[in-house]
N, C-alpha and C positions, 0 to 999 in steps of 0.2 A: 826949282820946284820946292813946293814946302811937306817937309817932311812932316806925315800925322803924327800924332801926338802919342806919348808912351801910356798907357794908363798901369801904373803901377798897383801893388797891392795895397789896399787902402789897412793900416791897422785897427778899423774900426772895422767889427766882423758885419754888422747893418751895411753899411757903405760898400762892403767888397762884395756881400751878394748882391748890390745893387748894381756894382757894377758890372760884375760877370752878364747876369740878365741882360744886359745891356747893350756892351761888347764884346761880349763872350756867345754871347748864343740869339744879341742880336732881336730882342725883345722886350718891349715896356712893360710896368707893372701890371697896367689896366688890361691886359690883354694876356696874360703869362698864363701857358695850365701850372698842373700839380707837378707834370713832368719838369716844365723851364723850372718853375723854383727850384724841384728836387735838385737841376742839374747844375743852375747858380750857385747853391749852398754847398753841393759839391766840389765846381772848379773853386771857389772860395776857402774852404776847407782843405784841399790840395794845395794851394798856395802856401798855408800855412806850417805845409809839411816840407814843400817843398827844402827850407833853410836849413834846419836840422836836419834833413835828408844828407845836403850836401856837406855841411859839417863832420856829420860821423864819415864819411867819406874820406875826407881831408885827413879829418882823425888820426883815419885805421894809414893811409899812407904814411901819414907821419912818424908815427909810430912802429909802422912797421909791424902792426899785428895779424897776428895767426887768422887767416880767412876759414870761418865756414862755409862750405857749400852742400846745399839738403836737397838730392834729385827725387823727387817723388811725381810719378804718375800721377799724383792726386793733389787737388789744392782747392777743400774744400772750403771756398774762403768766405760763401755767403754775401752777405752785405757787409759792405766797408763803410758807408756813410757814417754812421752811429757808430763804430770803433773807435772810429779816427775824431767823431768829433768827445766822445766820452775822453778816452789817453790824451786831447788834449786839454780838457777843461774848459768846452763850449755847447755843453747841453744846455744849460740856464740860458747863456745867449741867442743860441737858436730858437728853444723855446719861444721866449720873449719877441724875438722879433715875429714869428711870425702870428701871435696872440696879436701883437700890433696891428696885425693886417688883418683878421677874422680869418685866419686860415692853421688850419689843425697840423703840426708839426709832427707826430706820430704819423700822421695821414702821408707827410711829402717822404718822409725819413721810408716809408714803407711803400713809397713806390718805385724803391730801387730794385731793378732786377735780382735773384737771389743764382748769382754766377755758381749752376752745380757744373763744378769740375773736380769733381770728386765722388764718388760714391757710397762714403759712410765714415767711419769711425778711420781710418788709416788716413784719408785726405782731412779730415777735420781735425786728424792729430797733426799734421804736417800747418796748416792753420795757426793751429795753437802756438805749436813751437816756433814760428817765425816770430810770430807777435810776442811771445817769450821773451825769445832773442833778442827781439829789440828793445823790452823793457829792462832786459838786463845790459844791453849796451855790449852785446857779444856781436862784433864784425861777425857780416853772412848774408849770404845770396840763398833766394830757395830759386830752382830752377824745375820747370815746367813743359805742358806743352797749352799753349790758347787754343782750345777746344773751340771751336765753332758755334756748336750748338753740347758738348759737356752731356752730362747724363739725360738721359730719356726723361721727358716729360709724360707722366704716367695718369690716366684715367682708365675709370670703367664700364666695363659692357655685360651688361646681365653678368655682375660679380667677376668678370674676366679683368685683368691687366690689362691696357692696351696702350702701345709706346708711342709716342710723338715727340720730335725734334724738340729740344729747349731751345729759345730763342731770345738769349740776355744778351746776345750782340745785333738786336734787329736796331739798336738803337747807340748812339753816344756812347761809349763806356767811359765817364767821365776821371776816372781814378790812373788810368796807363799811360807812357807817353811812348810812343813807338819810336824804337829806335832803329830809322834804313840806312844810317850807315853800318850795323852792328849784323852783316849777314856770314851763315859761312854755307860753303857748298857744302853736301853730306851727298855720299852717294852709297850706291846697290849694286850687286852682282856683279857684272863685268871678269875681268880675272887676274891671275898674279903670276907675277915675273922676276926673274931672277937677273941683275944687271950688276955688273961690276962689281959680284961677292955682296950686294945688298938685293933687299928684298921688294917689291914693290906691287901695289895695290894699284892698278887700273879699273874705275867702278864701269863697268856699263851705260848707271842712269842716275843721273844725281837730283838733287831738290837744293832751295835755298834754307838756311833757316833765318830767319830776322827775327828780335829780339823786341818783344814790349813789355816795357817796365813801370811794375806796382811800386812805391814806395808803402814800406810798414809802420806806421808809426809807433813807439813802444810808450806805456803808462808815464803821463805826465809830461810826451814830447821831448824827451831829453834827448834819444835817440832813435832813426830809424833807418831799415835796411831795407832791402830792394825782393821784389818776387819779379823775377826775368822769366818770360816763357817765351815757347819757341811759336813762331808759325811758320809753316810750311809752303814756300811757294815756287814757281816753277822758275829755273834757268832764264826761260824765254817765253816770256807770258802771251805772245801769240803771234801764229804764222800767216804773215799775211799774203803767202804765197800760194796755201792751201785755200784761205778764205776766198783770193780774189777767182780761185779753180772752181769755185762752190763747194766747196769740201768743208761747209762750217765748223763742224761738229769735229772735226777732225784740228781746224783751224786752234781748235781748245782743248785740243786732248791733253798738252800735255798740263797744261796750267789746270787739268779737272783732276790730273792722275795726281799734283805736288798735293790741292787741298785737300785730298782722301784723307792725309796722313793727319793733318789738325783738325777736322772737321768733328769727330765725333769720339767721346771716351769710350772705350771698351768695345769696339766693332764686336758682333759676335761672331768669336774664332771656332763653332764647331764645326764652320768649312774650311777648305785648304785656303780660299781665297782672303777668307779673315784673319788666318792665323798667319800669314805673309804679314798682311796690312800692319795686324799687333806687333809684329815683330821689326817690321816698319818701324813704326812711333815709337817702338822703345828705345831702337838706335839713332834714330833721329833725337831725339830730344837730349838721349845723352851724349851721343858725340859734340852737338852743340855747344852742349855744356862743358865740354872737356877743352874742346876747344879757346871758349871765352875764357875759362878760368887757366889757362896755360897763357893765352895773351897777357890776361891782369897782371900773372906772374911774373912773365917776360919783363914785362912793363919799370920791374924793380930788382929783378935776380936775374943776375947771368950764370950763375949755378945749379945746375939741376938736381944736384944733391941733395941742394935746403926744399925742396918740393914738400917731405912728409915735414918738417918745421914752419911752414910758413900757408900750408893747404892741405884742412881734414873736409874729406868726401864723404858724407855721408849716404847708405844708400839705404831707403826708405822700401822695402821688400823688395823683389828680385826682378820686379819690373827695370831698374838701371841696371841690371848684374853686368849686361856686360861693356860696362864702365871699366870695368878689370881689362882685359882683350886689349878694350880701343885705348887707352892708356900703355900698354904694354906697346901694343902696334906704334902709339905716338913715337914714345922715348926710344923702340928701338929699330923700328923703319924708318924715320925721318929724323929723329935727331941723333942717332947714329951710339946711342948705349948698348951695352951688351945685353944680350937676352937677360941673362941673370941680375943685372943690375937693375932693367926696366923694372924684373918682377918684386926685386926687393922695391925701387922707389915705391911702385904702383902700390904694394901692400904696407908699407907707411902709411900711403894717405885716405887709403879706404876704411869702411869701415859699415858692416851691413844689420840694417834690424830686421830679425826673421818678425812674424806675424801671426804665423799659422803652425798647428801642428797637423795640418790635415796633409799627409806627404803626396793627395792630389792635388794640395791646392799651391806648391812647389811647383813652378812655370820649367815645361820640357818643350825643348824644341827638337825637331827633326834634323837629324847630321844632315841629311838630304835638304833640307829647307835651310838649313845654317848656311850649308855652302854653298847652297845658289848664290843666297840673299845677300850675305857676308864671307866670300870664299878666306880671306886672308885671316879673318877673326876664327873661321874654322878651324885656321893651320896652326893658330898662335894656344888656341884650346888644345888639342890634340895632344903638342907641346908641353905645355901644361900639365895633362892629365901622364902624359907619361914619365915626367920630371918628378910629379907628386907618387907616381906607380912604382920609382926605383929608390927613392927615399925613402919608403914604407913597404917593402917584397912582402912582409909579410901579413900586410892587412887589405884589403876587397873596399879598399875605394876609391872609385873612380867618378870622373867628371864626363866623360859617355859611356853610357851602360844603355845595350838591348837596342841600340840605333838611334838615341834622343841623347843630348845634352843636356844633362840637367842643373838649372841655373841656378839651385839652392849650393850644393857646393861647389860651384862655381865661385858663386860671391863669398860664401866661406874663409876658400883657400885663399882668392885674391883679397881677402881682409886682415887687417892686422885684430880686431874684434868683432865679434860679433853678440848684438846681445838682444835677449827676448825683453818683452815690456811688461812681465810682471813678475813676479818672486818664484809663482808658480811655474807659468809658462818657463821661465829662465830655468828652471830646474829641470822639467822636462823634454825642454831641448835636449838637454843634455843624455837624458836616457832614451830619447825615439828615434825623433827628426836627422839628429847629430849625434848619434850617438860614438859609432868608430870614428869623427872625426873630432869631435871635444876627446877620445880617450888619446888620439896620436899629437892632439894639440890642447893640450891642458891649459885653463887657463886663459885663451881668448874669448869663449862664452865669459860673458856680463850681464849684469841685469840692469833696467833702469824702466821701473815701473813708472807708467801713463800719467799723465796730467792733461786738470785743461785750465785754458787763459780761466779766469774768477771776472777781468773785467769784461769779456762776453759772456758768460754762464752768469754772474749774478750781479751785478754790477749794472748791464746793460739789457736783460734778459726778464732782471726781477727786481725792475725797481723799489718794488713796497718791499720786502724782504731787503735790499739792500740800505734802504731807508731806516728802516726798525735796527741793522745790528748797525750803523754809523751814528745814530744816535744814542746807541748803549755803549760801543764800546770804541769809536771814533774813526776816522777812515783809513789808519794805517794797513786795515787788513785786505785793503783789497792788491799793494803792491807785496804785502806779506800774511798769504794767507793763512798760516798757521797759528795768527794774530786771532784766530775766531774760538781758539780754545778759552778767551775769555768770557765765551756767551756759556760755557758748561752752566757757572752757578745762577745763569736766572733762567737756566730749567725748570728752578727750585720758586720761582719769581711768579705770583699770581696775574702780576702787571704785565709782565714780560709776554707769558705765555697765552694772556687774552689777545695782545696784540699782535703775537705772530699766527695763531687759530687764523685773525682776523685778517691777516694780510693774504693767508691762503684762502679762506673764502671770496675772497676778493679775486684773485686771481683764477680760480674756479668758474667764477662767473663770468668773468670774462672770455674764458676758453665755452663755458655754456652756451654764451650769444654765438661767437664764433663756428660754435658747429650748430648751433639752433640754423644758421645762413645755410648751412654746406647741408642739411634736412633730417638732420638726428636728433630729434628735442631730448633736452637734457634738463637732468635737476640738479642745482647745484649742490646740493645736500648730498649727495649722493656719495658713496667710495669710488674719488680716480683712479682706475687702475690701468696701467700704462706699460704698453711692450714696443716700443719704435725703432727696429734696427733692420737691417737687409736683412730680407727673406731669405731664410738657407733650412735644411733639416736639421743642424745640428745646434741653431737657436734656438730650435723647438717652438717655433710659433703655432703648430699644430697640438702639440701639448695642449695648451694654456687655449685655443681651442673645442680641443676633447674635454677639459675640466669643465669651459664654458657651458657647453652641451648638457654634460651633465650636471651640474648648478642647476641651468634651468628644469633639466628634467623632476629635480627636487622640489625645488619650488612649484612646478607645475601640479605634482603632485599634493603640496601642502601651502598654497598661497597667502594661507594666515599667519605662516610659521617665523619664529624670529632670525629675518634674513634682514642683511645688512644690506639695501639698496645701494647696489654697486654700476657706474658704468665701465664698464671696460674697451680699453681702446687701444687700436693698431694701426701699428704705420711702417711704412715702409714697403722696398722697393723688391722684384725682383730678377738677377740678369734675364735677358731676352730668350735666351736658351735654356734656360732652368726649368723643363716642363713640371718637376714635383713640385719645384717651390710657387709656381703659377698656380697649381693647382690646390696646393693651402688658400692662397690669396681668395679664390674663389670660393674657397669653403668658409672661410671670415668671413665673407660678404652676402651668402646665402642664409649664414646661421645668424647674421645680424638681419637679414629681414623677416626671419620666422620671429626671431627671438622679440625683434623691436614691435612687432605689429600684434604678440599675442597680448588678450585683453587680461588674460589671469596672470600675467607677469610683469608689466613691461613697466608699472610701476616698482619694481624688484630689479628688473636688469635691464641693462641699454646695451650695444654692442657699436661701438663706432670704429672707424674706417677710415679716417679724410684722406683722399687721394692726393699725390704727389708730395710726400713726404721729403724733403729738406731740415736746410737749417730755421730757413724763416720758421719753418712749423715747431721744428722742434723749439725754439725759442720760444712758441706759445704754449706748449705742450708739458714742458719741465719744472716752469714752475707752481701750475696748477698739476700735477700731479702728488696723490698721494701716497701710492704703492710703484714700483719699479721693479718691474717682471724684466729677473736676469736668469733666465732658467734653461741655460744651454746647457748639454751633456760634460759632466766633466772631464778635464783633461784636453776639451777642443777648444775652447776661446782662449785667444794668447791675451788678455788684458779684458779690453772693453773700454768706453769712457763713457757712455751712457749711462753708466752705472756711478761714476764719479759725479754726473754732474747731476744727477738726480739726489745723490746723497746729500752734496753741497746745498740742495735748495729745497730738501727737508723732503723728500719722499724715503718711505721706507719700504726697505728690499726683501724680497721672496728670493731665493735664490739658493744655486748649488753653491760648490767649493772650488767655483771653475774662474780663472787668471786673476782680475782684479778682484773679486767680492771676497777674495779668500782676505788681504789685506785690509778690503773693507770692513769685514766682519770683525777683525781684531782689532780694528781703531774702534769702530763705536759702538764695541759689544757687542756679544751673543746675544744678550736680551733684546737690543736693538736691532735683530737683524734674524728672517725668518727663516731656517736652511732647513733644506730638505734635499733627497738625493744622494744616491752613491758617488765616493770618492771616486779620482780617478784613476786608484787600483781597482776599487771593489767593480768598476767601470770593465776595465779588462778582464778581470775573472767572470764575470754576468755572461759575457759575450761566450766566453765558450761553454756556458750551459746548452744543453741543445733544446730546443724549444722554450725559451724562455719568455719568450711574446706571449704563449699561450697558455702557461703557468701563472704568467701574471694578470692577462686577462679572466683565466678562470675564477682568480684568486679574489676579484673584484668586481662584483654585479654591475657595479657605477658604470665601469672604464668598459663591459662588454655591452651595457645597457648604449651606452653612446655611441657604441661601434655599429651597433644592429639599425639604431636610429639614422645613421649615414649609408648603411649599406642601403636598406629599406626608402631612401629617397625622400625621406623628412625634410630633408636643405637640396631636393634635386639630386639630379643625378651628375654620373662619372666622376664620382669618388671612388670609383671602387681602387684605384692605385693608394690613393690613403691607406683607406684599411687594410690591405692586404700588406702594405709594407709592414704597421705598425703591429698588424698580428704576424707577420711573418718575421722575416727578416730581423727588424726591429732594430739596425745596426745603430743607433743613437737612444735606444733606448727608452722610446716613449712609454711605451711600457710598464715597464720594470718599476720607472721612477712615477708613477700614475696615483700611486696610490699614496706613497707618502707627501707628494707634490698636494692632494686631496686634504691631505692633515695638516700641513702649513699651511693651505691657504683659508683651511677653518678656525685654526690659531688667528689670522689676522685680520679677520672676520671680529675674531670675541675680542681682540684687542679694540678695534678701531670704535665698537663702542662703551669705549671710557672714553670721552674725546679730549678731558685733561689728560690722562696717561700716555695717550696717543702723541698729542702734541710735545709732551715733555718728550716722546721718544724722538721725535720729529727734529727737535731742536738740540737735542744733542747730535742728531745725526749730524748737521751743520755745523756744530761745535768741533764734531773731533774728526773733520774732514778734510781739513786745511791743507792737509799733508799731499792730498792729490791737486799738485797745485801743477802749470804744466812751468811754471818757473824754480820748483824744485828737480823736476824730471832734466829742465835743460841746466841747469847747475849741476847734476850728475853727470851728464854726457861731456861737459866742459871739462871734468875734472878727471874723469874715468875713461874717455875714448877722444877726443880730441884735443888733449892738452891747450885748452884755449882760453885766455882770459879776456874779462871784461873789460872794456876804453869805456872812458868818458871824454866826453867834447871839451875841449881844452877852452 
């Protein structure tokens, strides 16, 4: 018989998408959609990665270097096509070829699905860092779970949120290659035994995990590493003894009960049956993990020893915590180490980022739900907590407290570091979140403030912007972006600064047409003003709302008056169960159809909204924006990176003194940079004024003019939880901070027209931003918690 023929990768990037089209997916030119190209130009592009992929591979074996592994729930990774083909140096090619053919390359490149598996700023950090990692040639796996359908796909209903499955796996996902030999059983509940002086875990009900793998490619292709995520699937994918009974449904039970676990990000846990499920996916994804990366090891060390020398774990907030437990459980149920030795290896190799100072937002599970779900990981906690209880008599903490485990020090103790992601946040770990446990362990809190990749934020994001500074000052900044401090002196540059004005009106316009389609007509002349982050109360998007309100009430009142034609706009998502933060969302949406339709303003003010906020949007979003509303209460955001990447692309920031804008503010100036709001001392002292919602509302006609206008049914009704929190309660402070928040944003009102002063502030913003690069972030954690160095392909 004659064997068909190999169709190798062709080095001509024209010829290999022609032939993928072809063979690959089995389609001629004349007949191809935007879909087949997009997915040609894909497998083509993967091919490319594929060599270097396996290289660094060979590499790190050879060499025998220190492996990263980064567990995160989240891996907000967007679209790949345009990363992979930017780090390798094949936009002009693609371009070109498909000008060739009369077909728009922006157009194919943008109808790649935008994979949310992730939900904001923590998985788009984990993004970042992988791609880091690879440009810096640091050996490392991120590990996952493949989401199904990943975050809620989000529109609206008379202003309401309303959630719909995302569906970026209805089709091809041409970037992964699955691997079914790579499965391991993980299982649940069942119980434990005590056999011949060793211990043992019998689960109940187990699941598969199998293994599909992204390759990352890092800036200029030199090196790339792997995103491995987990999917979920059953033992025995179906009974056909049940089926042939008529029992269909039953036939599928259990292959319906494995996909629960990958099917969808963030089930919502305010039932008992969600918060099982969550706690599901989190042991699934990281035993998985524990496991793969225990094989790799095997694979080269028959020393358990070398484990923290040869494997840093990283855990990406507390969703892995307990990575700690099922590592402990490995080394000392089955490979037969002593309790004490597991927990020293285990706390070698870990090492945890807190996130939050909100100590609800510090994941607690039920002793009761622990030990159903996980009985032995129960026992190995318990353990634990009373090992840590007699080594410290005389300090109060513990790892179960009030009938919950709670997984914040949990991952702590099983860490050898633990560090926040900004100067500030890191600081205040240490006196709130962590306080008795940074004073009995000095010294393991670290810092290692936020970054994001430059070649997604401005590189691939903002091409005319990145255009203008590789022509001034060449293209080394974008693998070193602290290379952009040389744009400071043409601040000073009349040439310089007409054409970065221009490159932002441009991009302005663009985002104009873009929602002029989605029904918000916009001028592009206008002030971008920009808040896109997950809806919470303590981002205060309700804020920045109330000022809305009252803006317009001003102008309403004096329509001739010299007001700065501002749009302002919001994005972003909120969980399923968050009924307050829902109930913002809909206030944004009703005070944008008063606001947009009145005839005595709306040449003065726009209010936009575009639903379903991601990364694609926010790629449209960042770099037409000219203001960057960071105006969360302080002392509660552990970093931010929205904040970073809007500075990078020359939007200027309104903002408290909360995680990252604090470091922001002292790179590029006070002057550049508009603060308003109590620190987050003068933050806790507010709080125990008694009545202080109502002192400050008195204190403010504006901020009580606007409350009465919502109570009153001006934007509709069933606000009334708004206002009653913000004049009651007021626990973040909307308030307080109402009034001076009123006075910066009049500051940048008179700023913005000088629109040379503007722009020079604009461009230094860029200039002395470099610092928040997310290849300086992973250089710190190399150096300071993972003792890992960078390989180059030999």
């Amino acid at each position: 018989m004659q064997e068909a023929p190999v169709h190798l990768p062709s080095e001509n990037l024209s010829d290999a998408i022609l032939q993928q089209l072809k063979y690959g997916l089995g389609k001629d030119a004349a007949h191809a959609t935007r879909t087949d190209w997009r997915l040609a130009l894909s497998l083509a592009i993967r091919d490319r990665i594929v060599d270097p992929w396996f290289a660094s591979t060979r590499t790190t074996y050879a060499k025998q270097g220190k492996r990263v592994y980064y567990l995160s729930m989240e891996f907000l990774i967007g679209r790949l096509l345009e990363d992979a083909a930017v780090n390798l140096g094949l936009m002009d090619e693609v371009t070109a070829f498909f000008d060739e053919r009369g077909l728009d390359a922006k157009a194919v490149i943008a109808d790649e699905p935008d994979a949310a598996l992730g939900n904001g700023g923590l998985g788009r950090l984990a993004a970042c860092f992988l791609e880091s990692m690879s440009s810096l040639g640091c050996p490392a796996h991120g590990y996952g779970i493949r989401y199904e359908h990943g975050l809620f796909r989000q529109s609206f209903d008379d202003g309401r949120q309303v959630e719909a499955p995302e569906d970026w796996l209805s089709e091809p996902h041409a970037w992964e290659f699955e691997r079914a030999e790579v499965e391991y059983r993980i299982g649940f509940g069942g119980h434990v035994a005590e056999e011949n002086g060793q211990t043992r875990w019998y689960p109940g009900e187990a699941v598969l995990a199998r293994a599909y793998d992204t390759p990352v490619i890092g800036w200029k292709g030199a090196w790339a590493n792997t995103l491995r995520l987990w999917s979920a699937r059953p033992e025995q994918i179906f009974d056909l003894s049940r089926f042939n009974a008529g029992d269909y449904y039953g036939a599928a039970h259990q292959e319906a009960l494995a996909r629960t676990i990958s099917r969808v990000l963030y089930p919502d846990d305010t039932t008992d049956e969600g918060k099982r499920l969550r706690l599901k996916q989190e042991y699934f994804f990281t035993a998985a993990s524990l496991h793969d990366i225990l094989r790799r090891f095997d694979s080269e060390y028959d020393d358990l020893s070398l484990l923290p020398e040869k494997v840093a774990i990283q855990l990406n907030d507390t969703h892995p915590a307990i990575a700690g437990p099922e590592l402990i459980r490995i080394l000392h149920d089955e490979r037969g180490l002593s309790f004490e030795q597991a927990v020293e290896i285990a706390r070698g190799c870990l090492a945890y980022t807190n996130h939050t100072l909100l100590p609800e937002a510090l994941e607690r599970w039920s002793v009761g739900l622990m030990a159903h779900l996980l009985p032995r990981h129960m026992q190995i906690i318990e353990r634990m907590d009373a090992l840590h209880a007699e080594a410290h008599p005389d300090r109060h903490v513990r790892l179960i407290d009030h009938g919950d485990v709670h997984m914040g020090p949990l991952a702590f103790t099983t860490a050898h570091r633990v560090n926040g992601v900004s100067a500030l946040h890191s600081e205040l770990m240490k006196d709130t979140v962590f306080a008795e446990l940074n004073r009995l362990h000095p010294g393991r809190i670290v810092n290692q403030t936020n970054g994001v990749t430059p070649r997604r934020w401005m590189l691939s994001a903002n091409p005319r912007l990145s255009a203008l500074i590789t022509e001034a000052i060449g293209d080394g900044w974008v693998g070193d972006l602290e290379q952009l401090q040389q744009l400071e002196p043409l601040a000073e540059d009349a040439g310089f600064v007409e054409a970065f004005a221009k490159a932002k009106r441009a991009n302005k316009a663009d985002l104009a047409a873009y929602l002029g389609k989605e029904g918000t007509g916009v001028d592009p002349d206008a002030m971008f003003d920009v808040q896109i982050k997950r809806i919470h109360e303590y981002k205060r998007q309700h804020l920045n709302i109330l000022q809305t309100i009252a803006l317009w009430q001003e102008m309403k009142d004096d329509p001739k008056g010299d007001w700065v034609p501002t749009l302002k706009i919001f994005g972003g998502k909120a969980a399923p169960g968050y009924f307050f933060a829902k109930d913002i969302i809909r206030l944004i949406n009703k005070v944008a159809e008063v606001v947009n339709r009145d005839p005595d303003t709306r040449h003065l003010l726009r209010v936009a909204y575009p639903a379903n906020y991601n990364v694609s949007l926010a790629e449209r979003l960042i770099p037409a924006a000219e203001v960057s509303q960071q105006i969360s209460t302080a002392g509660k955001e552990a970093s931010g990176t929205g904040n970073m990447k809007f500075a990078l692309n020359g939007a200027l920031t309104i903002g408290t003194l909360d995680g990252a804008n604090v470091e922001i503010r002292e790179l590029v100036g006070a002057e550049n940079f508009f603060l308003f709001g109590m620190t987050a001392e003068e933050v806790v002292a507010r709080r125990q004024v008694e009545g202080h919602a109502w002192q400050a509302i008195s204190a403010d006609p504006r901020l009580a003019r606007a409350l009465e206008a919502i109570r009153h049914g001006t934007f509709g009704h069933g606000f009334g939880g708004i206002v009653d929190n913000v004049s009651g309660p007021d626990y973040f402070l909307v308030s307080s901070d109402f009034t001076d928040y009123w006075r910066a944003s009049r500051e940048l009102d008179a700023a913005y027209r000088d629109p040379k002063a503007w722009t020079r502030k604009a461009i230094l913003n860029v200039a002395r931003s470099g610092w928040f690069s997310s290849d300086r972030t992973i250089r710190g954690y190399m150096a300071d918690i993972w003792d890992a160095k960078a390989l180059s392909v030999d």
